[in-house]
N, C-alpha and C positions, 0 to 999 in steps of 0.2 A: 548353538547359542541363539537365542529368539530374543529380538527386540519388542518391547509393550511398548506404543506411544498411549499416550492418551491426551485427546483433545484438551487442550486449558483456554482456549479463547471463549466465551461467552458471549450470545449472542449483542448484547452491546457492545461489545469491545470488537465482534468483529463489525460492526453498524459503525462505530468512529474509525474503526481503518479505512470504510471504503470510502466514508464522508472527506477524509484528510486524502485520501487517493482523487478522487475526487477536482479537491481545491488544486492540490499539488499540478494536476494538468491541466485545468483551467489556468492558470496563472503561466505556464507556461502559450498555452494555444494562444492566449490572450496577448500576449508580448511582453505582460509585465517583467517577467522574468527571462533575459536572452541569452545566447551563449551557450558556454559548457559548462554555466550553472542551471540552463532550463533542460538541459542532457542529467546534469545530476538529480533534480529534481524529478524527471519522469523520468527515472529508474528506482528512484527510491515510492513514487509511485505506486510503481508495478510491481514493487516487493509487498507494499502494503495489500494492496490488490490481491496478492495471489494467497497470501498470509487469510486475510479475511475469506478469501473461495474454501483452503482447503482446511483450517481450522486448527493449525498447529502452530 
């Protein structure tokens, strides 16, 4: 059995994931956001982050 992925991100959409990656840890480095909500926030970060790297 062989899996086809094929790429569906577009280079804009992956450009607003890293922009929202981005804010996401700014807002935490910043203090705006403390806690184990700036722990949520830069993990959901890093999904966008890595979503925009690898294009799936």
């Amino acid at each position: 059995m062989e899996l086809n992925f094929q790429r569906n991100l577009g280079a804009l959409d992956r450009g607003i994931r890293v922009v929202i990656s981005l804010v996401l840890f700014g807002l935490a480095a910043m203090g705006f956001i403390t806690g184990w909500i700036a722990t949520i926030t830069n993990i959901l970060g890093l999904f966008n982050l890595l979503e925009a790297a690898i294009g799936y």
